[in-house]
N, C-alpha and C positions, 0 to 999 in steps of 0.2 A: 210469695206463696199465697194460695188461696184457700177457704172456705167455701164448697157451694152446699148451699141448702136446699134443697128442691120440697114444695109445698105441694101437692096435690090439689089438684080443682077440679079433682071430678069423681066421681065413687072408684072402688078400687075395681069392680069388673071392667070398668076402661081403662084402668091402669095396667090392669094385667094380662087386659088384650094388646098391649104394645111392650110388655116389659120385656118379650123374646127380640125385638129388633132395641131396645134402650139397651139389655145388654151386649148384643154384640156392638154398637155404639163404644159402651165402656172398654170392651176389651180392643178397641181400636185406639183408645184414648190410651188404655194401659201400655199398648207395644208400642206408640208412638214418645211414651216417656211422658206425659205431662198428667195420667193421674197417679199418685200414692196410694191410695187407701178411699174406698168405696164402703156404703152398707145403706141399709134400711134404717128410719128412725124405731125408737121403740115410748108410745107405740107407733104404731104403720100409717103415717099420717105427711109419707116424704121421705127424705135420705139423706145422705152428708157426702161430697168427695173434698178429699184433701187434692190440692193439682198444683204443679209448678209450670210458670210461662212468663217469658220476658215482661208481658202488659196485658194490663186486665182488659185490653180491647182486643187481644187476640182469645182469650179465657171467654169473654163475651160471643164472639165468633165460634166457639168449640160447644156453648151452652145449648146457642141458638142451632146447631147441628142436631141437637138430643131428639132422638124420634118421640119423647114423651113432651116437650117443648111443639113439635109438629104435630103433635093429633090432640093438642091444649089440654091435655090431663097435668100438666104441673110447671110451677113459674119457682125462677130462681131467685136467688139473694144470692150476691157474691160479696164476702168480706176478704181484701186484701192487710196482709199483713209479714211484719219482715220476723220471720224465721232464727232471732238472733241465739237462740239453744235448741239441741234439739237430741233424738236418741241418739246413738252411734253409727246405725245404720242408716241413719237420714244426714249424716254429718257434712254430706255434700252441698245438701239445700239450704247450709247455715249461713246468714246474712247479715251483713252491718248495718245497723241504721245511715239512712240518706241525710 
């Protein structure tokens, strides 16, 4: 499972001349299954998605697709980590240490 962080680099009137094509982005990452849970930081300084995917060089590959990624209004941090509890409705995603 993964953490993405997304930083903003650039004022937000450039973020939010691209945020209509970043979400439909998301909503293609959401029907494809590999994001959980999206949102804005508070404050508005970036975002968080929860994502699940075999390796973080495919995650990597799905980040570098972000239209906000393509017109350099915000740079990621990916933190991978193993899922070993989780709620009930996430109980799919639950993983054993390697």
């Amino acid at each position: 499972m993964f953490v993405l962080e997304l930083s903003y680099t650039a004022p937000l009137d450039a973020v939010d001349a691209v945020l209509p094509a970043h979400v439909a982005w998301l909503d293609e990452q959401y029907a494809k299954g590999v994001f959980l849970a999206s949102g804005r930081k508070n404050p508005r300084d970036g975002g968080v998605i929860i994502a699940v995917a075999g390796e973080r060089a495919r995650i990597e590959e799905i980040t570098a697709g972000d239209p906000f990624v393509a017109a350099g209004v915000c740079a990621y941090r990916i933190t991978e980590f193993v899922a070993t509890k989780t709620a009930p409705a996430l109980e799919r995603y639950r993983e054993q240490p390697g």
